[in-house]
N, C-alpha and C positions, 0 to 999 in steps of 0.2 A: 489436588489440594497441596497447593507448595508450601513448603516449611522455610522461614528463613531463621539460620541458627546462628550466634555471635557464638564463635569461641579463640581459647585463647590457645595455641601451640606450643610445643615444648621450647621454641623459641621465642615464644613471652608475645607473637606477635597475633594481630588481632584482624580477625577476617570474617565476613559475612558470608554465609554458602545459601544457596535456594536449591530447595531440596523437589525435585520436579519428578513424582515416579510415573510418570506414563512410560518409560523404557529403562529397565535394568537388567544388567547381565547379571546370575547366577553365581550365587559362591560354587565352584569346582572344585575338589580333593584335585591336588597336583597339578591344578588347572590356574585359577587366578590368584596366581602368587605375584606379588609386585612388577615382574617382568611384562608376564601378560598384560596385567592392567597398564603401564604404561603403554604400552602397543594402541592396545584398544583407545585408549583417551588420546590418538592421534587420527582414530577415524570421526570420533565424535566427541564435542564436547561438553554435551549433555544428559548423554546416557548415566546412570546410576550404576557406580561400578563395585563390589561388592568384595573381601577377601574371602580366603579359604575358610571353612571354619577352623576355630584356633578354641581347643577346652581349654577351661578354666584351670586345671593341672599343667598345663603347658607351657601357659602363660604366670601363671602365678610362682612356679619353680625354677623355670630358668631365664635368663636375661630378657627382658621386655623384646629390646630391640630386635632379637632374633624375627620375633613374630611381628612386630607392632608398625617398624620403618618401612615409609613408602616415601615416594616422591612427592612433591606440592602439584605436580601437574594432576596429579594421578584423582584429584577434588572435582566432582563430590563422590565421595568415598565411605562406603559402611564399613565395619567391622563386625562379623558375625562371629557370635560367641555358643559354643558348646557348653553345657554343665546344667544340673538341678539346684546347687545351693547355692543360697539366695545371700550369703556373705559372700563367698564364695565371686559369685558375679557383681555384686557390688563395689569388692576390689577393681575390679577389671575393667566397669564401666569407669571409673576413675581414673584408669591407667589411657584408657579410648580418651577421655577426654582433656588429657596432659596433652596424647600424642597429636591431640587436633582431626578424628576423626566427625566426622557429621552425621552418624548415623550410628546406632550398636542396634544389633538385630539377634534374639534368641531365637537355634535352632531347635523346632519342635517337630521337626520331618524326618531327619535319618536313619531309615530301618535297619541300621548293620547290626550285626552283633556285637560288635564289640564298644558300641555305642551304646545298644541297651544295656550291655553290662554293668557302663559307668551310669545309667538311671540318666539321658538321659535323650533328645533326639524326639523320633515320633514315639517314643512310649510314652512320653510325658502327656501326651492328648488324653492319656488314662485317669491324668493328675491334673485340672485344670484350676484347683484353687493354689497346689503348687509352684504350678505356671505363673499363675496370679499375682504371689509370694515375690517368684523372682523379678516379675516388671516391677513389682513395686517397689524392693530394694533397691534394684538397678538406676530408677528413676528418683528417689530419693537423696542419690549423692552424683546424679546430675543434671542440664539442662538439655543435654540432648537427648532429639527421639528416640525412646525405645521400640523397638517392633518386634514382630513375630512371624515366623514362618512357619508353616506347618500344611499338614495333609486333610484330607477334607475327612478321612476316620483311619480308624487303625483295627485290623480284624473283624470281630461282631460289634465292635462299637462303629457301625457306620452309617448311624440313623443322621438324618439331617436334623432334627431334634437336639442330637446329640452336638453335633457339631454348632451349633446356635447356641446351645450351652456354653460350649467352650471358649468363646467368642465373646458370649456377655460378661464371664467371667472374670477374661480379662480382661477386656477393657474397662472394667468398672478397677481395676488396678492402677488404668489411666495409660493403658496401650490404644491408640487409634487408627494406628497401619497393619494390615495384617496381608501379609502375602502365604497365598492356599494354593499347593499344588495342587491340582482338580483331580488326582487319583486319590482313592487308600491306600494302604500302607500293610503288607501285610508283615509282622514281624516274625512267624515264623517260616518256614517252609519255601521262604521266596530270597535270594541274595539283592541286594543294593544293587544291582546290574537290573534283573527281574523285575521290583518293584518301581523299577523309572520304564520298563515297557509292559508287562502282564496286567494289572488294574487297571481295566479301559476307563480313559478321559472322559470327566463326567463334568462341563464346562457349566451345564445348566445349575447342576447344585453352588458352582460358586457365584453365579449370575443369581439364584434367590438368595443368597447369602447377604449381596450387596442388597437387593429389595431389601431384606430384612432389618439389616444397620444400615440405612441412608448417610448418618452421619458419620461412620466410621470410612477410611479409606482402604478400600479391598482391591488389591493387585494378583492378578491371576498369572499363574506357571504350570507348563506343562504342554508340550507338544506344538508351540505357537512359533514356528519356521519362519515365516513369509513376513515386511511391511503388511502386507495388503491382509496378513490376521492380525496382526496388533492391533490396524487403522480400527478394523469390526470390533476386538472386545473393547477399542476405550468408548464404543458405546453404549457399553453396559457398566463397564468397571470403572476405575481411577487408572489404572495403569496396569502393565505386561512385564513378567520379568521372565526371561529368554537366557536360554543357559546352552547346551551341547549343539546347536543350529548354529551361533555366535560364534562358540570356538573353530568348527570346523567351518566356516565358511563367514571369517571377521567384517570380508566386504560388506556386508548388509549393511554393518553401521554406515557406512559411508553416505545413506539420503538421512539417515534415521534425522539430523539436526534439521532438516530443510524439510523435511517430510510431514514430523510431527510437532516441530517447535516454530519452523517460518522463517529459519537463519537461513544465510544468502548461499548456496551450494558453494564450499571451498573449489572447486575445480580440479584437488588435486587428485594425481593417479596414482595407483597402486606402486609402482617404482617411487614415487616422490615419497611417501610416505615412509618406506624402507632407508631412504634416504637421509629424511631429517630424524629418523633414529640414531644413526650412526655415531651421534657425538655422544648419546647419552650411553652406547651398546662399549662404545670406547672406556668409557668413563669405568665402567661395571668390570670390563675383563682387566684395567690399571686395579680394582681394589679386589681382585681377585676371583671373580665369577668366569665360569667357564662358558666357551661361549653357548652349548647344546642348552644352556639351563635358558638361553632367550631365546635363541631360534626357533626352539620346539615348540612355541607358540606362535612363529610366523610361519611354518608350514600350510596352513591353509590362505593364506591371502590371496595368491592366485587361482584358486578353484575357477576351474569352466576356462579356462584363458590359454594359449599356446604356448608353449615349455612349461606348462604347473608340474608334470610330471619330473620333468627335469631338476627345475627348482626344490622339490620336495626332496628329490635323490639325491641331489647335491648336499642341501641344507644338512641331510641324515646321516649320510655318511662322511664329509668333511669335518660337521661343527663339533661332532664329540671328539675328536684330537684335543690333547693336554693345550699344546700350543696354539689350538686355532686362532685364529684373530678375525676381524671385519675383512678382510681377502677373502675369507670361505662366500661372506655376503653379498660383496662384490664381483663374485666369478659368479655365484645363483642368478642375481639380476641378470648378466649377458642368456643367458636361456627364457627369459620372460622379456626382456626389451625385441633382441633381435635373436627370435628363435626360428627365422627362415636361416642364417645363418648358422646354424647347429642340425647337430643328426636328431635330434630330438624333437620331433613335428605333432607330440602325442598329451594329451591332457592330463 
């Protein structure tokens, strides 16, 4: 179900986005912060790329821009927002919609502790007229999609019943995407490592989910590795959002545009692409970014390929030097171009 959104950026200027969720990456803690997402929106330019989550304390107390700036390439682009109060995230959506984001997404999945503490995450599946409260604040003081992610229950609340509830609820707020990790969530007893592997994948509950709201758009997460499981659930669902399989193994995107949208196959190789980074990775260490804070998200690009190992070794121990610069990038590559020519023969 694609969405097209007019908005206007903090540079006044005016852009149309088409919002296509059949493939999104995952907001990641320490994972998809603006660096990564550039990377990634050089394999593919279609994919749904998503931030970190950012609370509403975060955002609302110190300078936007810390959280908010991303690059123009980096479109289409969500912003996922942490928090229960429904002023609170109101601000915020206002602030996503200055900064020219095409998507805000409330999280209703994070079992940590220290997220339920702030009331806010998968505990809120406990609250769903709450939930309700905040799409509907949120989407009151803007035009863009608001959505929701969340778990399919949380504890003894994990009747499918229940979860149908929670889903009418909001969207009668005037939410109509909803992305459902296909586990529960347990909140006590389990850490945020735990609850992304111990509640086995229950893919059928979010498959009668979509039976149930035909007209809402349900995006499934959770376990989904391979093309060839995305191609299966989009014939159940609207769309796949794919998180920890992506990070550690980025090349997948690379058919994702030709595969599931019919764009013409770039051609390009894994080297090239490392390549036309280079200006922008330049750009980052002139305004002061060290260079480990980008590398550390090209570590996986060469998986399965001869010198990955190398590459990986080099990347990790060179790029956290104070001084590093784009030479740490450039000596990595000679281990993955020509790695007959290196003692390193090892994946």
């Amino acid at each position: 179900m694609p969405e097209t959104c007019e908005l206007t950026t903090k540079n006044n200027k005016l852009q149309s986005v088409e919002l296509d969720r059949r493939l999104s990456v995952a907001p990641m803690l320490h994972r998809t912060d603006r660096y990564c997402r550039y990377f990634l929106r050089q394999l593919s330019r279609r994919t749904l790329l998503y931030t970190e989550m950012i609370t509403t304390g975060a955002l609302l107390h110190n300078d936007p821009a810390r959280f908010l700036r991303f690059d123009p390439e980096e479109h289409p682009l969500a912003l996922q927002l942490g928090g229960s109060n429904p002023a609170d995230l109101a601000r915020c959506a206002k602030l996503a919609t200055e900064w020219g984001y095409d998507e805000i997404n409330l999280n209703v999945g994070c079992p940590s502790d220290r997220v339920q503490a702030g009331r806010f995450g998968a505990c809120l599946m406990a609250e769903p007229a709450l939930v309700a409260d905040c799409v509907a604040a949120m989407r009151a003081v803007t035009h863009l999609p608001v959505t929701v992610k969340h778990r399919i229950g949380i504890d003894q609340q994990d009747s499918e019943a229940e979860l149908h509830q929670f889903v009418q609820t909001v969207a009668a707020a005037g939410c109509s995407t909803f992305i459902v990790h296909a586990r529960k969530a347990w909140l006590h007893g389990l850490s945020p490592k735990q609850n992304r592997e111990i509640p086995p994948l229950r893919y059928a509950v979010v498959h009668r989910l979509k039976q149930a709201f035909p007209q809402l758009e349900i995006i499934i997460n959770g376990g989904l590795d391979t093309l060839d499981a995305v191609t299966a659930q989009l014939n159940v669902v609207d769309g796949v959002m794919s998180g920890r399989a992506i990070y550690l193994n980025p090349w997948l995107l690379a058919e994702v545009d030709s595969r599931l949208w019919g764009d013409a196959p770039t051609g390009q190789s894994r080297q090239e692409v490392v390549e036309q980074m280079l200006p922008f990775i330049q750009q980052q260490l002139a305004d002061g970014v060290r260079l480990k804070q980008i590398t550390q998200h090209l570590i996986g690009l060469f998986q399965g390929q001869l010198g990955a190992k190398a590459w990986r070794r080099h990347l990790t121990e060179q790029a956290c030097h104070p001084t590093a610069g784009i030479e740490v990038i450039q000596q990595a590559l000679q281990f993955v171009s020509y790695p007959h020519t290196r003692n390193y023969r090892t994946r």
